[in-house]
Each structure stands twice: as structure tokens, then as C-alpha cells.
C-alpha positions in Angstrom: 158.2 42.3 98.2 156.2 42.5 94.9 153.1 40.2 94.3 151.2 39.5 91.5 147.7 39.1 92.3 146.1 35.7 90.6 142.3 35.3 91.7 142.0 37.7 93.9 142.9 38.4 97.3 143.2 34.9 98.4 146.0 33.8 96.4 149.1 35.5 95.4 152.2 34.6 93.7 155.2 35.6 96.0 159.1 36.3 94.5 161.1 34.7 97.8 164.0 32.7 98.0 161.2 29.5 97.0 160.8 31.0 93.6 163.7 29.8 90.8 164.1 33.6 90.4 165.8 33.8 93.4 167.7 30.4 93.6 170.5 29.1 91.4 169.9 26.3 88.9 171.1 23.9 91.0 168.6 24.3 93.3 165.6 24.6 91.0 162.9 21.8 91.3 164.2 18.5 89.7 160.8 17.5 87.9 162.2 14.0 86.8 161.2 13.5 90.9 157.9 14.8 91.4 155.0 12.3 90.4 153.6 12.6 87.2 150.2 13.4 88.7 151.7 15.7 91.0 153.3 17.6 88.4 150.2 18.7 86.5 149.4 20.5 89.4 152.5 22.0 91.0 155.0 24.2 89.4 158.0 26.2 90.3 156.5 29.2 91.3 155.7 28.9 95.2 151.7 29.7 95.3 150.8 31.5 99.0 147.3 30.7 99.8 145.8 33.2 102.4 144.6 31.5 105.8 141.5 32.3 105.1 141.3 30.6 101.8 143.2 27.8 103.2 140.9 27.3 106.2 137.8 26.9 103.7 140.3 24.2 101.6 141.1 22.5 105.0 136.6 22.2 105.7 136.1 20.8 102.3 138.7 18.3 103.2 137.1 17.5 106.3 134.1 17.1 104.8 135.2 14.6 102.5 138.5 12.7 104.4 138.4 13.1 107.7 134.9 12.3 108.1 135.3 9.0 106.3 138.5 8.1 108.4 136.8 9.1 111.8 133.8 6.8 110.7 135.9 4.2 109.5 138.4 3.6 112.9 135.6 3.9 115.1 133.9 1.1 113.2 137.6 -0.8 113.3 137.8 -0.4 117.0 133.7 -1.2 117.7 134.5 -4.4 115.6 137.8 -5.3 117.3 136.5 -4.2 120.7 133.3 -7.1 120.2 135.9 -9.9 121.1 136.5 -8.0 124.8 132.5 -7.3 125.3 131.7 -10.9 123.8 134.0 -12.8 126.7 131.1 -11.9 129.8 128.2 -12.9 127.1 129.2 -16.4 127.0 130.9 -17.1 123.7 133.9 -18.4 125.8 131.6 -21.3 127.1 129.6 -21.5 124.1 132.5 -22.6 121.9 134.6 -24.6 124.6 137.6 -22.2 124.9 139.9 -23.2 127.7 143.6 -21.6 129.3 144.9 -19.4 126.7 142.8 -20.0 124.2 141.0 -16.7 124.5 144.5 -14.9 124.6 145.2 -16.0 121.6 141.6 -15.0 119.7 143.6 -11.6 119.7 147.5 -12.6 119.6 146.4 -14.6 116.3 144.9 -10.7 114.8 148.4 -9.0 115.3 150.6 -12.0 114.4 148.6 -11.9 111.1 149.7 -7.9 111.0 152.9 -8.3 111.5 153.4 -10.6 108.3 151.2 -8.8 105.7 152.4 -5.3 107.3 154.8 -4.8 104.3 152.4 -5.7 101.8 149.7 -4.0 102.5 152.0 0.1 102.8 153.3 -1.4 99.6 150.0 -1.8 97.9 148.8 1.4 99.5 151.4 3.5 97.9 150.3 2.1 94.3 146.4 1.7 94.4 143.7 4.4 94.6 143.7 4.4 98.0 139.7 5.0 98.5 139.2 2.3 96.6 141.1 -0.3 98.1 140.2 0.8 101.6 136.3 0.3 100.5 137.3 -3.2 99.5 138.9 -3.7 102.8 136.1 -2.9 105.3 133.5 -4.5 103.1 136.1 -7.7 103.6 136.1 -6.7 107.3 132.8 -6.6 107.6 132.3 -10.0 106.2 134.6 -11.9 107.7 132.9 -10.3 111.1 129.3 -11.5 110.1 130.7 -14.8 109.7 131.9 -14.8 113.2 128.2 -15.3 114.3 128.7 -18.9 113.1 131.6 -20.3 114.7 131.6 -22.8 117.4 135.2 -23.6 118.1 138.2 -22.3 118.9 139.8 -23.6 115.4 136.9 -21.4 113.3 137.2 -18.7 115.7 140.9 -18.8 115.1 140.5 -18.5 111.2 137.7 -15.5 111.2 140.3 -13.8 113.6 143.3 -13.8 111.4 141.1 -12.6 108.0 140.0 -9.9 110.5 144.0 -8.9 110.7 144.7 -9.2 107.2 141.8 -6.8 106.1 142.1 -4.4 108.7 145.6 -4.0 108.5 145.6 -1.6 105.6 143.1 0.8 108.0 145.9 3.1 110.3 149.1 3.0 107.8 146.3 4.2 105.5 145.1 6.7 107.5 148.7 8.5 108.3 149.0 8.6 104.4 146.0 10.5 104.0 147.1 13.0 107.2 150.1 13.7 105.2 148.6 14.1 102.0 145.5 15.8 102.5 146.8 18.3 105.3 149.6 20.7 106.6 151.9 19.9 109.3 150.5 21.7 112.0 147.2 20.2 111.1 148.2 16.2 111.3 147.8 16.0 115.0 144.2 17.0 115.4 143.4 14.9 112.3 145.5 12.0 113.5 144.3 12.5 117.0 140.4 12.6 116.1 140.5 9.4 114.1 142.4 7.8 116.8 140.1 8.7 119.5 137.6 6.8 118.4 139.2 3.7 120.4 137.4 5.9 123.3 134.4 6.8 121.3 134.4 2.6 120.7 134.3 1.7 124.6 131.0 4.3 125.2 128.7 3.2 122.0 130.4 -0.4 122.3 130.0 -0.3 125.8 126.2 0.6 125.5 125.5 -1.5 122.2 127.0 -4.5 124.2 124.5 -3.8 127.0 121.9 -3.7 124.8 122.8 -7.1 122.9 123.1 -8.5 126.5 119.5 -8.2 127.3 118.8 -10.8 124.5 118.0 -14.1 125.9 116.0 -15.7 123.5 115.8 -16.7 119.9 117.6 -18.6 117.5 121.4 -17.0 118.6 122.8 -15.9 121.6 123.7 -12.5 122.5 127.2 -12.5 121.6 126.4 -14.0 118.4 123.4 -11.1 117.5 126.6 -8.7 118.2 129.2 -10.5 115.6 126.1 -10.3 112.9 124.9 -7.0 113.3 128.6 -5.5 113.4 129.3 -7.1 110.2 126.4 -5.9 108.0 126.4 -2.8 109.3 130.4 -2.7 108.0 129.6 -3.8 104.6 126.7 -1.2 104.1 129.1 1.4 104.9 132.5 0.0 102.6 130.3 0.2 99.9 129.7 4.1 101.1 133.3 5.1 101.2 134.6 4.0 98.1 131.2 6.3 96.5 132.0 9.0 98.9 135.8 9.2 99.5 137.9 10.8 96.7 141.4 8.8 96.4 143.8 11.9 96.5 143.6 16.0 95.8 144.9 14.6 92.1 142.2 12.6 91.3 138.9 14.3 93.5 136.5 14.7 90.7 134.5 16.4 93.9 136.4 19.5 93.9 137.1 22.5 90.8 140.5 22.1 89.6 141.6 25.7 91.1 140.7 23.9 94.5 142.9 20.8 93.5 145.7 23.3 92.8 145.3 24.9 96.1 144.9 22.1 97.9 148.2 20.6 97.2 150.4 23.9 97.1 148.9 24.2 100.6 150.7 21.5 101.8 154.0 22.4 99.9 156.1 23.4 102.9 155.3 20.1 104.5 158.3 19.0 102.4 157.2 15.6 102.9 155.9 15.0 99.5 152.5 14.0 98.5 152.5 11.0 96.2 154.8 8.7 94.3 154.6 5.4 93.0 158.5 4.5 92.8 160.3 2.8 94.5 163.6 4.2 95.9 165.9 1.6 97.2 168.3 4.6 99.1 164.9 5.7 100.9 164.7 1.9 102.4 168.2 1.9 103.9 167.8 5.9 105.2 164.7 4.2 107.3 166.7 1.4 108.3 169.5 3.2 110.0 167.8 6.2 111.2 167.1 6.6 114.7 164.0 8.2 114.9 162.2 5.8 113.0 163.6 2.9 115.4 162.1 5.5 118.2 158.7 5.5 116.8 158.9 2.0 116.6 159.7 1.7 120.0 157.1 3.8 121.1 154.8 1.8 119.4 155.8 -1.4 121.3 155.9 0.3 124.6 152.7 1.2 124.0 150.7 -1.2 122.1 151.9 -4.2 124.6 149.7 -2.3 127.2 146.6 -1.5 125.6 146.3 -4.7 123.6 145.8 -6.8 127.1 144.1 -4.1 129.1 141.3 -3.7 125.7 141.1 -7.9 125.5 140.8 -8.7 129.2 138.6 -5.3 130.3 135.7 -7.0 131.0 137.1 -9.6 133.2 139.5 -7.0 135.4 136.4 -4.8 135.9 134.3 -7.6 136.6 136.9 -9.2 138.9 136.6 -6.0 141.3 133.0 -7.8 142.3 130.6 -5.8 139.3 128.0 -7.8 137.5 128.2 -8.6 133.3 125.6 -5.5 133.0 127.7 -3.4 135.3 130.6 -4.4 133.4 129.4 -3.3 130.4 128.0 0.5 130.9 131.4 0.9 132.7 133.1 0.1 129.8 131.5 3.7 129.2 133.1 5.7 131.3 136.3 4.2 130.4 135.5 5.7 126.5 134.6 8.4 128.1 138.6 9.1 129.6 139.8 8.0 127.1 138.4 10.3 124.8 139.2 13.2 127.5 142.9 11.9 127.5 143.3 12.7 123.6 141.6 15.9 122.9 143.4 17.0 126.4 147.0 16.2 125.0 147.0 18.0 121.6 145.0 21.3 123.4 148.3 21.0 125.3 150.6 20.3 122.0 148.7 23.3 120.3 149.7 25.6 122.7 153.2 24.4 123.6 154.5 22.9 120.4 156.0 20.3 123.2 155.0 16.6 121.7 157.6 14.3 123.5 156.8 16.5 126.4 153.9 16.0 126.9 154.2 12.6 126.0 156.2 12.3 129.5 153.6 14.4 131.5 151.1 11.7 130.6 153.2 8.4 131.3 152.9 9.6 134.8 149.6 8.5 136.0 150.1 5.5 134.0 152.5 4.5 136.8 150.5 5.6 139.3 147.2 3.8 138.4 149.1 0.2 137.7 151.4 0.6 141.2 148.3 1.0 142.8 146.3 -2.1 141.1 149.1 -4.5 141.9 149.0 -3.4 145.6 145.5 -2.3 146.5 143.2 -5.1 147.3 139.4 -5.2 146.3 137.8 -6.2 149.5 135.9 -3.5 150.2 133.3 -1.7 148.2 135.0 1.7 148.1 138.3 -0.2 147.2 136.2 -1.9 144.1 135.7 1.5 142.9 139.1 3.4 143.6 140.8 -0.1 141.8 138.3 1.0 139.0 139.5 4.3 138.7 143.2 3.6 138.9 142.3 1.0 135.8 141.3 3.9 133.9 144.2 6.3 135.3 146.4 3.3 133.7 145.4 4.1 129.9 146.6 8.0 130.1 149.6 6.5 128.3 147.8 6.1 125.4 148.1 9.8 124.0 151.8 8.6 123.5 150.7 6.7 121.2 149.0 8.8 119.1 150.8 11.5 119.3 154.1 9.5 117.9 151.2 8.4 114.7 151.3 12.2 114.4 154.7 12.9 114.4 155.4 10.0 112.0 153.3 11.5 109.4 155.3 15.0 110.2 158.7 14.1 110.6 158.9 11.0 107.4 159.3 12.4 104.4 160.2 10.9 101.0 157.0 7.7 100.1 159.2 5.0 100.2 161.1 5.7 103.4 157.1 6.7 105.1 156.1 3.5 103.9 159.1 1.5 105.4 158.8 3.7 109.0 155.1 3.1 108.9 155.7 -0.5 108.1 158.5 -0.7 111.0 156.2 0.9 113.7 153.2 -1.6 113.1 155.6 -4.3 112.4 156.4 -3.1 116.4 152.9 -2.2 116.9 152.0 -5.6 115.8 154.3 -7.3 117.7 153.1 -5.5 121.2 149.7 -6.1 120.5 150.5 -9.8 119.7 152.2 -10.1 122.9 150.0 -8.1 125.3 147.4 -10.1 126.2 149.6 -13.5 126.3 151.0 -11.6 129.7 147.6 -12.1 131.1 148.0 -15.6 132.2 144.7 -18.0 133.3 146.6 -19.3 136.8 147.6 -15.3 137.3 143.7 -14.3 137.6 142.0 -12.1 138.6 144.9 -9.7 140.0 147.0 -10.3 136.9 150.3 -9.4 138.8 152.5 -10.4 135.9 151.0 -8.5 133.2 151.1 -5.2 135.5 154.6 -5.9 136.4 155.6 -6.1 132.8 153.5 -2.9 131.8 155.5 -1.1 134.4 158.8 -2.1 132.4 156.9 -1.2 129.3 156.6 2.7 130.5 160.3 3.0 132.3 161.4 2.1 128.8 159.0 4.6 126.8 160.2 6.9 129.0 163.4 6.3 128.0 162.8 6.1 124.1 161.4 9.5 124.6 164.2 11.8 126.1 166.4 9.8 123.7 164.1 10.9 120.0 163.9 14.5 121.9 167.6 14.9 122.4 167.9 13.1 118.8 165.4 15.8 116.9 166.5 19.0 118.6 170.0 18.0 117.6 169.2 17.7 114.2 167.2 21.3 114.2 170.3 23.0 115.7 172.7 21.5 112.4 170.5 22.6 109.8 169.9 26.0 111.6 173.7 26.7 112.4 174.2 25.6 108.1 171.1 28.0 106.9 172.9 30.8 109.5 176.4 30.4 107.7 174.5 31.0 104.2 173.6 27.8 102.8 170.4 28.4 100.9 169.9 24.7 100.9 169.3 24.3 104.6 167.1 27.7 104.8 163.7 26.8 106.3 162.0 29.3 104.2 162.9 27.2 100.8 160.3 24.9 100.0 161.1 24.6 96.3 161.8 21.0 96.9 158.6 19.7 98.5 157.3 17.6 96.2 160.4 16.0 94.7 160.1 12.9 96.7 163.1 13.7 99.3 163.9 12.3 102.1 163.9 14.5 105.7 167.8 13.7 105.6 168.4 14.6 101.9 166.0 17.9 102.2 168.2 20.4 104.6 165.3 22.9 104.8 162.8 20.4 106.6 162.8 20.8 110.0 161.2 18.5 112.6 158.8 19.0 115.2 158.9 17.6 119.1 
């Protein structure tokens, strides 16, 4: 194979069946589909970027992205997570909540996602998207500051549901910026690290919540100190990330433009695409009918419905095994703590199997296990209390499902307007589930909450279900393309990524494959 060499060693220019010297017309790049901005960038030519040179691209990106999304979810979860630490501080009796009342201080959040859900992947897709995620957590950070001051359940209500319309833009931003910033085998450690800061959350929350507890005297409670401080804290830092973050490889005025060259052919064979702002109207009714996105969804509400009462009502289950408020709180901890373990343990095990839904499975298990044995095990001695307290955090090993289908969302979409529909499904689910989660948690069902566990059982027979199906549904599809690419069809080779920025979707591109 002849090369010619083009600045140095770690780039070279490759004749293979990607270049247009080896593929008919027909099956040339179709620039009227690749974004304007995208084209000034990207040619025809297929550009190989040595690993070395594209590990030192990835670093700089690091540096710059997934720093600022890391940062920003763990202050999303710390600032969602105050609501679950503030219910054994007393803001429940300090602003006359009663029955479900306190439920609903979270329902209302998720309710409010699942209406602006659309919206906000639509304005996503069109903005600088630095930008307008600066002007979110400022907005967040605001509207948390202002929590500090409410006294009923009507105010507390309001500041709720302008926390869920500003931090909805947060994850379906996020799994944007995976796929544009990085290549596919890269996305679940990125996704993954970002997400794991809902761990990271419970052990600094956890602490931080401790901390605020010890406050007994001055001119606001403890619970109200916690709002306050949370909020300014989230405004100082918005005001960082729109300075600091750049908005796309197009646009990073903090890179050379041989680096903003690289960095996009390196995510060529992604065949996802990187960036348009058109709207494609056969994109929206290819998400709507295929089955993996429903299956993401799915997964979404299987596992969202879980969390989202287990996070809001964590302080009263651990409490109600016979621990005190300060207790309570530094076990929070260890709960971060297993989470965090939990994560990074299920991509090492991705890495080196290239087995998502698989492993998916392997960690539903314990799930099971964990809410069996705190619907049957009663806390009446102490070292009951603390087995019941390990089994509660055995029950969250579910939650690498979830992340791991974020992942594979921002892997297996391609084409922006059918991404933005999938993403927009999957919260739209992921919204719902949360919504519904903590409503299962009934006041005349406590302290052993035998409703709610009964229903997350239901929740993981049916993700177990979802997951065979989208396995048996993606190695399918892998097997027709492969069996077309075999018979000669230069269309379906994996090999070709000519096509990968022209805005296809998975289905129209017959050289993507899909991972599971």
C-alpha cells in the first residue's frame, strides 16, 4: 500500500477502498450532506492518524471536555442529591410538608423533563453548545440559591420545576459531546466517568451534608446553609465553563488548526457524524420505528424508576434500619463509594470483552438479590441493621445498565436528527421513570416500603428482557451487512468510511456496524 507522508510520521494519507480513488462516483462523498463547518475541515481523502498522535489529540480533549463534563454532572447530581440529604435536616418540618408532598419535590423535576425534553436536543443541535450549557448551570445554580428561601410546599414546588427545566439540557448534552469529541471505542469511559459522578455525589454530598448538619445556630437552618452555598458555588463555576469550554473541534480557538483537522478525521470511522444543523424529517420516522432506540428507551425506564426513589428516599431507608441523622449521612458515603466501584468495574469488563448487554445482565443480578432480601429480612437486630444496609447498596449494581446503554446510544445513533430524536425518546423514558419512582414510595407503606421493592423487582425482570431482545436485535443486524460486504458490495464493507460525515443514518450507512 503506498502512502504519502504529510507531517511526518504521525499522519499519513492512505489509498484504500475509503479514498475516491478506489470507489466509483456513486459512492464518493455527497458534500451537499456534510455541514458547512464540517466541510472546511474534512475532505475526501481518508486521513490515518497514528495511535500515538491520536492518543495526544484524545489528552488535549480531556483537558478541555471531559474535564468540564465530569465537573459539571457531579455538580448536577450534588445539587439534585441536596433534596435526599435535606429531608433528615428538617426542611420537611420546617416548611409543613405532609403525605406525598415530599414525593412530589422530585416527581415535579422529571415531569418538567419530560415536557421540555424535545426542546432543549433541539436547541442543542443549533446553539454553540458551551455556551448555552454555561447559561444553563448559572440558571441552575440560581434557581438552587433561591431554594434557601422557600417556606412551603407551593415555593418549593416552583424552584423544583426551574431546577428541571435548566438541568435538562445537562446529559443529552453530554452524549453529544461523547460523540463529537471522541472515537467509538472511547465513548464508554468518557460517558461512564461523567456518569459516575452520581457516586462521587453521595461521598462529598454525603460528607458536605454532615458538615452542614453540625450547624445549629444562626440566622438559617442547616438545610437552608446547604441550598445557598450549592447555588453560588454553581454560578461561580457556569460562568467558568462557557470561558473555558470550546463549543466543538470546528470552532476551538484553543487548539492549531492542524489539531482541528486531526481531531475530527479521528473520529471519521465513527460514521455517526459530527455536526449538522438540518433538520431531516426521514431521520425522525427511522427513530420512531426502529427497535433499538425503543430498547434504549426501555432501558432507561427500567432503570431510572429505580434509582429515582432509592436517591430521594435514601436517607429515610437507611435511617429506618435504627441509624441516627449523622449516621445517616457519612453512610451515604460508602454508598458513593459502590457506586463509583460499580462503574469503573463494568467498562474494565466491557474493555476487555467488548460484551455491553452482557455485562449489563451480569450486573442486574445482585440487584435481585439485594431487594429479595430487603423485602424479607427484618431489622431487629443490630447485625441485621447492617446486612439490610448492605443489600441496599447491593440493590444499585443495576445502575451500570444504565450507563452503559448512554454509551451505546452515542455509539450505535448515527445521523443528528435521528440522535436527537433517540436521545429525546430515552429521557422522555428516563423522565418518565424518574417521575414515577419515588411516587412508589408511599407514606402508609413506611419504613419497609414493600410496594416500591416489589415494583423494582418487575422493573429488572423486564430490563432483563429488553436486553436479550436489543442483543439478539444488534447481532442480527451485524450478520446482514457482513453477509452483503462478503458477496461484494462495497457499500456495506466496514472498511469504507467515506461517508462519515454526510449526516447518515446507521440504517442508510451499510458500513456502520454496531457494538453490544
Amino acid at each position: 500500500m503506498s502512502t504519502a507522508k504529510d507531517n511526518g510520521a504521525d499522519i499519513e494519507r492512505h489509498e484504500r477502498p475509503a479514498s475516491p480513488r478506489d470507489l466509483p462516483e456513486k459512492d464518493r462523498q455527497v458534500y451537499e450532506r456534510v455541514d458547512s463547518e464540517v466541510a472546511k475541515y474534512a475532505s475526501d481523502t481518508a486521513v490515518y492518524v497514528s495511535p500515538e498522535k491520536s492518543d495526544q489529540l484524545r489528552r488535549m480533549i480531556d483537558r478541555r471536555v471531559l474535564v468540564i463534563m465530569i465537573a459539571t454532572y457531579f455538580l448536577q447530581a450534588i445539587d439534585k442529591g441536596t433534596m435526599s440529604f435535606a429531608s433528615i435536616m428538617g426542611i420537611i418540618t420546617d416548611t409543613g410538608l405532609k403525605g406525598q408532598d415530599y414525593s412530589w419535590l422530585t416527581t415535579c423535576i422529571y415531569i418538567t423533563i419530560l415536557i421540555v425534553e424535545y426542546p432543549q436536543n433541539w436547541i442543542i443541535t443549533r446553539v454553540p453548545i458551551a455556551k448555552y450549557l454555561s447559561f444553563c448551570i448559572v440558571a441552575w445554580g440560581t434557581v438552587l440559591a433561591t431554594t434557601a428561601a422557600c417556606n412551603n410546599f407551593a415555593s418549593l414546588v416552583t424552584v423544583r420545576v426551574l431546577l428541571g427545566l435548566f438541568e435538562s439540557a445537562c446529559q443529552p448534552a453530554f452524549i453529544v459531546l461523547s460523540a463529537m469529541w471522541y472515537r467509538r471505542e472511547e465513548q464508554t469511559a468518557r460517558v461512564t466517568y461523567w456518569y459516575m459522578m452520581n457516586g462521587a455525589q453521595q461521598v462529598v454530598g454525603g460528607l458536605l451534608a454532615y458538615c452542614f448538619s453540625l450547624i445549629t445556630t444562626g440566622p438559617l437552618k442547616s438545610w437552608q446553609w446547604l441550598f445557598l452555598g450549592y447555588g453560588v458555588v454553581s454560578v461561580v463555576y457556569g460562568l467558568f465553563v462557557g470561558w473555558y469550554m470550546p463549543d466543538s473541534p470546528m470552532r476551538a480557538k484553543c487548539f492549531s488548526e492542524e489539531d482541528k483537522r486531526l481531531m475530527i478525521e479521528r473520529v471519521r470511522d465513527n460514521q455517526t457524524g459530527l455536526q449538522s444543523r438540518k433538520f431531516r424529517l426521514d431521520h425522525v420516522y427511522e427513530a420512531l420505528r426502529d427497535p433499538q432506540v425503543w430498547g434504549y428507551a426501555l432501558i432507561a425506564l427500567t432503570t431510572t424508576l429505580p434509582t429515582s426513589g432509592l436517591g430521594a428516599f435514601q436517607g429515610l431507608i437507611i435511617k429506618s434500619f435504627g441509624f441516627t441523622v449523622l449516621q445517616t449521612q457519612l453512610l451515604a458515603m460508602v454508598l458513593g463509594f459502590y457506586i463509583i466501584i460499580v462503574l469503573l468495574g463494568s467498562i474494565w469488563i466491557v474493555k476487555r470483552t467488548n460484551q455491553n448487554l452482557l455485562v449489563m445482565l451480569g450486573f442486574v443480578i445482585p440487584s435481585f438479590v439485594g431487594t429479595i432480601l430487603l423485602m424479607t429480612v427484618t431489622p431487629d437486630t443490630l447485625a441485621r441493621k447492617v446486612g439490610l444496609l448492605i443489600c441496599y447498596y447491593i440493590t444499585l449494581s443495576f445502575w451500570s445498565a444504565q450507563t452503559l446503554a448512554l454509551s451505546m446510544i452515542s455509539r450505535n445513533v448515527a445521523g443528528t436528527t435521528k440522535k436527537s430524536v433517540a436521545v429525546t425518546i430515552n429521557f422522555i423514558f428516563w423522565a418518565t421513570g424518574n417521575s414515577i419512582g419515588p411516587q412508589v414510595f408511599l407514606a402508609w407503606d413506611a419504613p419497609r416500603y414493600f410496594i416500591a421493592f416489589a415494583t423494582h423487582l418487575g422493573c429488572y425482570g423486564l430490563l432483563v428482557l429488553v436486553i436479550v431482545a436489543l442483543r439478539f436485535y444488534l447481532v442480527r443486524q451485524n450478520t446482514k451487512r457482513d453477509r452483503l460486504a462478503a458477496d461484494g458490495h462495497v457499500r456495506a464493507d466496514a472498511g469504507n468510511v467515506v461517508h462519515g460525515f454526510e449526516d447518515l443514518t446507521d440504517l442508510q450507512n451499510l458500513s456502520f456496524r454496531y457494538v453490544y
